[in-house]
Steps between C-alpha positions, in 0.01 A plus 500: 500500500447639130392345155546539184248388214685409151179464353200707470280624209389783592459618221212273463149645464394363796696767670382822297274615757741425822861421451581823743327316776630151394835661516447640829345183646791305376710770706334430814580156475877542469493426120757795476569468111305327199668459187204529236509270183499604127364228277535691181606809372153713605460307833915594555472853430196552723666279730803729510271830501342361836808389661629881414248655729609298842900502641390102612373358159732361227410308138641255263441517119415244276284330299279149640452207315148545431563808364788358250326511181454861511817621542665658253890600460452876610339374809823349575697814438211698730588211801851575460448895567260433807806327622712748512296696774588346860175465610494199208665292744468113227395357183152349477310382599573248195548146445357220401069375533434132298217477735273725372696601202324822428779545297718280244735281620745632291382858503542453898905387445544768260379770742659348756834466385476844393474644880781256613749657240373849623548380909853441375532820272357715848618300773159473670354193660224276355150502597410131347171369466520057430153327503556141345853623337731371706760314253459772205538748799824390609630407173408847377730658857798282449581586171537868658653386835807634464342867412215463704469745819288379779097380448261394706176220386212715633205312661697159442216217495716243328665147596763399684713409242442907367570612849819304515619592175426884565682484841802327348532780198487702755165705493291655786184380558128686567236361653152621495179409719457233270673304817216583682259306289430125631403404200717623236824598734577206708764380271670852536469492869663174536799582276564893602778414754691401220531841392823712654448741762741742306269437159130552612240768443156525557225682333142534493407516115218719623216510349578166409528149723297597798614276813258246560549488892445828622329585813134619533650834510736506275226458218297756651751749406518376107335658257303276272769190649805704328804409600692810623858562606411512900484115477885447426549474898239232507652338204845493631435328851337259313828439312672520764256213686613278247847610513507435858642834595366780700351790318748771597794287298296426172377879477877593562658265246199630244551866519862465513510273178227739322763784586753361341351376220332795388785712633223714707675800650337402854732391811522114517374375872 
């Protein structure tokens, strides 16, 4: 059985001194392939640059919502020529944040709506980041429905109602450790078998969103508790507990959907 991670910055500091070995770790616990997440134009290019030296990495392109109000139109014009190497497998990560609003509201739908026309004018996926956006998110995605090529709401922590909506429009659907928090994740857990089999993916976020019920052992093999990729097995049968199916069908469905998606050049199982 083999995994796929659609979301890990590993281009975060917090890596500098080991991401060999946390690529290598992730290895030896099936997590065959890691797609590694730009959040702006730097973190994309270095994201690319890394995913260049290993056959199994990929990376998307884009710019985050936090990171809105700096970006400037020859950023834009810089995303669109990552894209056109095929490591640069989707747009983002980008999207929209009223949570923390790091950025302007409007700033954030600008920006936004900039790397939705350029998913259309490449024909890549989106990498979407909604905290607290639902309704402008959608609004913003049906206008360009017609256009729009596939997308997937990483780390989805929203309602119900969002999931629903997203499912009906048609988008895939990732899902972090956050479902592995008792506190902060039961909500998800209760509403993940709503989600498709043929329109989940699962991801890590490393360094980010540590699971909150790992074993003993498990913890003893973090680094300062940061998350790493080697987790996504734990993450997924714990999706897959809620989902009430075995293991070996959820990590199937997963890594066949992340295939497609992305449009991988790795045999389906």
């Amino acid at each position: 059985m083999s995994f796929i991670d659609i979301g890990v910055n590993l281009t975060n500091n917090r890596f500098n001194d080991d991401y060999e070995q946390v690529i290598e770790t992730a290895r030896q616990h099936n997590v065959i392939t890691q797609i590694l997440t730009g959040t702006s134009l730097q973190e994309s290019q270095q994201a690319l640059a890394l995913a260049r030296e290993y056959p199994d990495l990929y990376s998307t392109a884009g710019c985050h919502p936090h990171d809105a109000k700096d970006f400037q139109d020859q950023d834009l014009r810089a995303l669109k020529a990552l894209l056109q190497h095929d490591t640069v497998v989707a747009v983002g990560e980008c999207g929209l944040d009223f949570n923390r609003n790091f950025s302007p509201q409007d700033t954030q739908l600008k920006v936004f709506e900039q790397q939705i026309q350029l998913a259309c004018e490449v024909q890549k996926p989106l990498f979407l980041h909604e905290r607290d956006a639902g309704d402008a998110m959608i609004a913003l995605l049906k206008q360009y429905q017609s256009k729009l090529p596939k997308a997937v709401i990483h780390c989805f922590t929203g309602s119900q109602k969002s999931l629903e909506t997203y499912i009906d429009m048609g988008l895939y659907i990732g899902i972090t450790g956050w479902i592995c928090d008792e506190r902060r994740g039961q909500a998800l857990a209760e509403m993940v078998h709503l989600i498709p089999d043929d329109k989940l993916m699962i991801e890590t976020d490393a360094p980010f969103l540590t699971p909150r019920d790992l074993t003993k052992e498990q913890k003893s093999q973090l680094k300062s508790n940061r998350n790493e990729p080697f987790l996504l097995p734990h993450i997924a049968q714990k999706i897959a507990s809620c989902r009430e199916q075995s293991l070996l069908e959820l990590s199937k469905n997963c890594f066949n959907n992340t295939v497609a998606f992305f449009n991988l050049p790795i045999k389906q199982q």
